[in-house]
C-alpha positions as CSV (number, residue, x, y, z in Angstrom):
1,X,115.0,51.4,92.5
2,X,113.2,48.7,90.0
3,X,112.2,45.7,92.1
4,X,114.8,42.7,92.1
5,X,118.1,45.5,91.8
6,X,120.9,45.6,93.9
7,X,121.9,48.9,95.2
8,X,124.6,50.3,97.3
9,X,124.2,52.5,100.8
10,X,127.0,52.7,103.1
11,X,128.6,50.0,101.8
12,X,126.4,47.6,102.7
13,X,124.8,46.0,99.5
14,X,120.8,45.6,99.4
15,X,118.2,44.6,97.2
16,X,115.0,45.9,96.2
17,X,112.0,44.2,96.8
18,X,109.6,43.3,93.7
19,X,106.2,44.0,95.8
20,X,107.5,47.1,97.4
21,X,110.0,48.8,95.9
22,X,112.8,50.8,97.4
23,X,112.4,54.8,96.6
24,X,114.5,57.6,97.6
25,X,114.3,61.3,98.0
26,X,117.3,63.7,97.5
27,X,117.2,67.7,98.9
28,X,120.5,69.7,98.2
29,X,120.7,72.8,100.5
30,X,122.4,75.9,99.9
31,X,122.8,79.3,102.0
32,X,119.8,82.0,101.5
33,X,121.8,84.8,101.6
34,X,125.9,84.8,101.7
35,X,128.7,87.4,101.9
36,X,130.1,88.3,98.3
37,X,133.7,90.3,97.7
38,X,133.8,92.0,93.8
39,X,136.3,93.8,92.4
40,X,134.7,96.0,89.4
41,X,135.5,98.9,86.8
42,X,133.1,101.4,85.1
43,X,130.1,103.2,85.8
44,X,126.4,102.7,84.4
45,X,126.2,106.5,85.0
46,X,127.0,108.0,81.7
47,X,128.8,111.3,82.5
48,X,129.4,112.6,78.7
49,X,128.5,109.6,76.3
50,X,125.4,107.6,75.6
51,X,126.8,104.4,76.1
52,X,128.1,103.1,79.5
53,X,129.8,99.8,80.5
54,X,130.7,97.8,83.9
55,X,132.4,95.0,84.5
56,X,132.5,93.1,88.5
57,X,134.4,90.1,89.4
58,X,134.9,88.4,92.7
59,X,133.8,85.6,94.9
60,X,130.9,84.5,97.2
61,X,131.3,82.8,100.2
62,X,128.1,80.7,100.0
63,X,129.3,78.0,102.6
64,X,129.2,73.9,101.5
65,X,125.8,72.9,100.2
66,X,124.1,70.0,102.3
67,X,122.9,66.6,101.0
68,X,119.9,64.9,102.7
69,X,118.4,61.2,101.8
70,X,115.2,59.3,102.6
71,X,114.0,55.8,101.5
72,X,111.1,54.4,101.5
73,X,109.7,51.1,100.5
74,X,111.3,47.6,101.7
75,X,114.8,46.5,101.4
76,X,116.3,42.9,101.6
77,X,119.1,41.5,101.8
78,X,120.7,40.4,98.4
79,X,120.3,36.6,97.5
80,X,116.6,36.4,99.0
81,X,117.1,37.4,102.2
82,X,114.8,39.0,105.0
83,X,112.7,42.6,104.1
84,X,112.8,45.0,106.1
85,X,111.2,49.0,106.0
86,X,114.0,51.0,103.9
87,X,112.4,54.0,106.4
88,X,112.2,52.5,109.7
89,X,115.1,49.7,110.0
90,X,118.0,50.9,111.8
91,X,120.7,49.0,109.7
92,X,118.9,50.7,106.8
93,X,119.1,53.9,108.5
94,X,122.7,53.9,109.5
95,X,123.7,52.8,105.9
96,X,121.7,56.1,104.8
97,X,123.1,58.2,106.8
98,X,126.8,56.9,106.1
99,X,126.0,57.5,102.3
100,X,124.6,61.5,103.2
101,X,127.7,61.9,105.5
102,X,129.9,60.4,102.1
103,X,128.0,62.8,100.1
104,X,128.4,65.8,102.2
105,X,132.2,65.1,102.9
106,X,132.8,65.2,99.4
107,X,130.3,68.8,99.0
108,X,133.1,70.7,101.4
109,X,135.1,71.3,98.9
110,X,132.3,73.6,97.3
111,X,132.3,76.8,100.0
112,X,133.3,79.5,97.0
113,X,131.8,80.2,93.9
114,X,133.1,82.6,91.5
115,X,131.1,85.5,90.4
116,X,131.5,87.6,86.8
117,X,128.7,90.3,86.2
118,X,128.8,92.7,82.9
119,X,126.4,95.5,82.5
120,X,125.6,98.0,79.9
121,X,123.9,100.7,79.7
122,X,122.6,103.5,77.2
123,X,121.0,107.1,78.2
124,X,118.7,108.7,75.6
């Protein structure tokens, strides 16, 4: 966040500081390995012709992805009030972690994703 910019964490309004400016880091996690159901016609085996042709279709249960959030830097209240550490002060922190509990709460929805594969195939 640019020095001297308000920003929004938790609801609680901040303000960037213009010698130490407030920086963030984002990770988005998602399930290594997940269940998948498909549903599929044809056969990349050719029995008789050269061409051959497959279609799948289905869902994978991948589970909701998680959000987590770091700041660094110092943070002040807006209107020139106090810094503080973005990283270490616990108003700071509990305004993070409301925001990555936001974020996650509205990643639930995402457990499913749909799944369409197509192969061909041609035997010499």
């Amino acid at each position: 966040m640019p020095g001297g910019q308000t920003f929004t964490l938790g609801g609680t309004t901040y303000q960037s500081d213009t010698t130490n400016p407030v920086t963030g880091k984002g990770n988005l996690a998602f399930t290594k390995a997940a269940p998948m159901v498909l549903f599929g016609w044809g056969n990349l085996v050719p029995r008789h012709k050269h061409f051959s042709f497959k279609i799948e279709a289905g869902v994978v249960f991948q589970g909701s992805p998680r959000a987590t959030l770091a700041l660094a830097g110092s943070a002040c209240l807006p209107g020139g009030g106090s810094c503080v550490n973005a990283a270490t002060d616990p108003n700071v922190q509990s305004s993070v972690q409301a925001e990555q509990i936001k974020l996650n709460n509205t990643l639930s929805p995402f457990k499913y994703y749909p799944v369409i594969s197509i192969a061909t195939g041609y035997r010499f």
